[in-house]
C-alpha positions as a printed Julia matrix, in Angstrom:
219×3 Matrix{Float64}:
 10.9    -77.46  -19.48
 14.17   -78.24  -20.85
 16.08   -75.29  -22.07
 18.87   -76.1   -24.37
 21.92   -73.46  -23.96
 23.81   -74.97  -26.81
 24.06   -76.81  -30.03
 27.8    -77.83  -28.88
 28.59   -81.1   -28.28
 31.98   -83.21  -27.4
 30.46   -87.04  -28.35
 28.32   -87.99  -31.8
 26.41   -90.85  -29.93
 24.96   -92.83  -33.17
 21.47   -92.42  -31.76
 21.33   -89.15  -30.67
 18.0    -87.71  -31.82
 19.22   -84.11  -31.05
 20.19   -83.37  -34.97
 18.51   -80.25  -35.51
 20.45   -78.47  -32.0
 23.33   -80.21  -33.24
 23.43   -79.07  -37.27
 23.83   -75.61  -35.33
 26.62   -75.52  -32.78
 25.95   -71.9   -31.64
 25.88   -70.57  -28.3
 22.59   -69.05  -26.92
 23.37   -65.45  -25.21
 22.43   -64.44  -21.39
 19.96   -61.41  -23.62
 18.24   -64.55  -25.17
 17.47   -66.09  -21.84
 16.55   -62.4   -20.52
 13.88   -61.72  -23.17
 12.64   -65.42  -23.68
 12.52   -66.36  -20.03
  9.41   -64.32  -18.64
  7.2    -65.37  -21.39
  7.87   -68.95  -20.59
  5.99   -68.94  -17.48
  6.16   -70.34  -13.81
  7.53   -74.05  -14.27
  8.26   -76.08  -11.27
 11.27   -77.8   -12.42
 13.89   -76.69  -15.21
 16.39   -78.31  -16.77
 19.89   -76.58  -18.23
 21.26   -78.88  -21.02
 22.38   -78.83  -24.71
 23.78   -79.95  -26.8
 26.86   -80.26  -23.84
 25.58   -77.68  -22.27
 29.24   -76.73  -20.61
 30.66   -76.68  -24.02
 28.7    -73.03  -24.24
 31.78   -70.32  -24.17
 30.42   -68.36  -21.33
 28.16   -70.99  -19.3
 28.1    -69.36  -15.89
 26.71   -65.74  -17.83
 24.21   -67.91  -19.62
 22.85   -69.69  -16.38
 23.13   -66.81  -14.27
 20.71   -65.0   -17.11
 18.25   -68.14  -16.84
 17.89   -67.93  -13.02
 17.33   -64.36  -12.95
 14.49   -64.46  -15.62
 12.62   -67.7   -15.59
 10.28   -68.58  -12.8
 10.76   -72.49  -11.01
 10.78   -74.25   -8.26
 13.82   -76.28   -8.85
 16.68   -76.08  -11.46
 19.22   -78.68  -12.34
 21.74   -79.08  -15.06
 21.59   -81.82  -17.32
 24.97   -82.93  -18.9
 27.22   -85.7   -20.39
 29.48   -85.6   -16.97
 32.63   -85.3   -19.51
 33.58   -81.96  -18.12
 31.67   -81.39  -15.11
 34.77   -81.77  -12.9
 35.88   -78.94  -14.3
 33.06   -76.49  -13.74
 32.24   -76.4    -9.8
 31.54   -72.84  -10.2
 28.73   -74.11  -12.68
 27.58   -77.05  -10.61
 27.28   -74.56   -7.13
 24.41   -72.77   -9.15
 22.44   -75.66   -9.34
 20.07   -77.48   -6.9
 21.21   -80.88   -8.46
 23.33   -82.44  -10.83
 21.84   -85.21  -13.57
 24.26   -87.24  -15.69
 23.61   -90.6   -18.0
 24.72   -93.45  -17.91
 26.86   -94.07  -21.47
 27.84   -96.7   -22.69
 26.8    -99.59  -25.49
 23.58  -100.81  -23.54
 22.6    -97.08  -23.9
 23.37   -96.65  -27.49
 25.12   -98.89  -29.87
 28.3    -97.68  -30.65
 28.41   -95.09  -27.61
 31.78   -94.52  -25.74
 31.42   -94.86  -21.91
 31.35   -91.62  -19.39
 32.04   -94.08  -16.39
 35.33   -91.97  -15.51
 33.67   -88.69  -15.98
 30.93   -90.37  -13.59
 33.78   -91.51  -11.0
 35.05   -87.28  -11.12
 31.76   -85.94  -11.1
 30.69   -87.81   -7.93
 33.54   -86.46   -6.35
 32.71   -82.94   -6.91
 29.66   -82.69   -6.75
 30.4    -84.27   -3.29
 32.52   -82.02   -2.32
 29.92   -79.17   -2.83
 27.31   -80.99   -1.27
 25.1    -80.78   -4.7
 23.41   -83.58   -5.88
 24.68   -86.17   -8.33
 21.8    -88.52  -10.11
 23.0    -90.71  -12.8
 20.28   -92.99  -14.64
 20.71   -95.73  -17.39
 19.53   -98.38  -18.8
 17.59  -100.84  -15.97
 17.55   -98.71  -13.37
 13.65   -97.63  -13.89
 12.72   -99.24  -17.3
 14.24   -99.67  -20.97
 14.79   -96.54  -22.77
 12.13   -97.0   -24.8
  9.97   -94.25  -26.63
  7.04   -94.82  -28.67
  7.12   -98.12  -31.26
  4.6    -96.55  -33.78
  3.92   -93.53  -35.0
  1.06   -91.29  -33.77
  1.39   -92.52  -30.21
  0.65   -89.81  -27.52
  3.43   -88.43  -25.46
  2.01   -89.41  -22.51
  2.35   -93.39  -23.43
  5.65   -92.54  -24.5
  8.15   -94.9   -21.93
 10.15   -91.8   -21.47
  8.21   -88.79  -19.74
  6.99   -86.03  -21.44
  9.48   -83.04  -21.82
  9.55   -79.74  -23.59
 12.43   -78.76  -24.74
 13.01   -74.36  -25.44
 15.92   -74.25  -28.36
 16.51   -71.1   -30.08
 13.34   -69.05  -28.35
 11.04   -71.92  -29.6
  9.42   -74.25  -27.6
  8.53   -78.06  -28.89
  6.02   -80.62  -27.77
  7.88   -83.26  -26.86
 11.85   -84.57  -24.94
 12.7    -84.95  -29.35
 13.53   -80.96  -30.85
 12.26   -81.54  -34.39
  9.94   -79.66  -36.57
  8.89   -76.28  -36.42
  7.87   -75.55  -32.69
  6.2    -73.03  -31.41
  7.71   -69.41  -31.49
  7.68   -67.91  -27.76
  6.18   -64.23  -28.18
  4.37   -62.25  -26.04
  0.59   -63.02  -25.81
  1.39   -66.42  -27.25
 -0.29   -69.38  -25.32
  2.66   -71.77  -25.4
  0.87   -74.57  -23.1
 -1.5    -74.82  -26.1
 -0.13   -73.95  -28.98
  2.63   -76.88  -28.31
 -0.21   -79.3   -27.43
 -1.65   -78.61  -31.48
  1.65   -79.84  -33.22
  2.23   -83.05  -34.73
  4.47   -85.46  -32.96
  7.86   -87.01  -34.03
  7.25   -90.33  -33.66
  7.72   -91.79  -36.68
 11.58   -89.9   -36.45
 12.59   -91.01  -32.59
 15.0    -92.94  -32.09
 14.77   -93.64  -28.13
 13.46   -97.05  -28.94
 15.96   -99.29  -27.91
 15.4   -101.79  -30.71
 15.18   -99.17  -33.06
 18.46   -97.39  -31.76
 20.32  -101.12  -33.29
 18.54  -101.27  -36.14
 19.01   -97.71  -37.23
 22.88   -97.15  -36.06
 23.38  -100.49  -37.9
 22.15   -99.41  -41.16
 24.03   -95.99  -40.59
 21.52   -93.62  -40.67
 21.25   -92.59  -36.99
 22.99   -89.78  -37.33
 23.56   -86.5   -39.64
């Protein structure tokens, strides 16, 4: 599970399929995390992101929350690298460290985050946490689905749900209604019923050209 901290973001990558986090830039609070955290279940990994997720005004207060109310195995932060040198109090709370690799083979148009790469190895280093950074080529294209009504599971990228805003949704892609976390609610399932954004994703590489070209990949 991916839970997004904030619809704040520094870059407007023309692909970036996050547009319903991002028409909001608010700030989730540590009493969101506390009240929507237990009824989220045991997960064995989490993911912190956003959004930038260390664009939230009071980070450390909303990760702290998360680690004291959800249940995992592992937790790592997920993040554009921009700022992460500046954060090692942020970083220490993690068990590792993920950050993209940006630039145009990743999106069209997309400003590179190789020097925030260069300062984030360094301090993550120098905490001894972690540092993964993935692109394009290093396992396989970022490619999604290429038609509608595909199942997540043939989906090139791996299944993800994402929690924004105490709802959960089925897939990596936060669009539609989700499903409303509540207690007695049967997430698992419930998530597993809605309808799939395929026909809206924009992870597929060739789409990602065509789409940003005819400038309607983002807003």
């Amino acid at each position: 599970v991916s839970v997004l901290i904030t619809g704040r973001c520094n870059r407007r990558c023309p692909s970036c399929t996050f547009k319903q986090v991002l028409a909001e830039p608010k700030d989730m609070t540590p009493e969101h995390f506390r009240r929507v955290g237990p009824l989220v279940g045991h997960v064995k990994r989490l993911c912190v992101s956003g959004g930038e997720p260390l664009l939230h005004r009071d980070a450390l207060a909303a990760v702290k929350a998360i680690k004291e109310s959800f249940s995992f195995d592992e937790i790592f932060l997920a993040t554009n690298g921009d700022l992460l040198d500046r954060h090692p109090e942020i970083i220490a709370e993690f068990d590792s460290i993920r950050v993209p690799i940006l630039d145009e083979r990743t999106f069209i148009g997309c400003p590179s985050n190789f020097d925030a790469r260069v300062r984030s190895r360094e301090v993550c280093r120098s905490l001894g946490v972690p540092l993964h950074e993935r692109g394009p080529g290093e396992d396989k294209p970022t490619v999604h689905w290429d038609r509608p009504g595909m199942s997540p599971w043939d989906c090139g990228n791996p299944m993800a749900t994402i929690l924004w805003d105490g709802r959960i949704f089925p897939c990596c892609m936060p669009m539609g209604p989700g499903v409303e976390l509540a207690p007695g609610v049967d997430w698992r399932r419930e998530v597993r019923q809605l309808p799939l954004p395929c026909d809206r994703c924009y992870l597929s590489s060739a789409r990602d050209v065509e789409r940003a070209k005819a400038g309607r990949a983002f807003g």
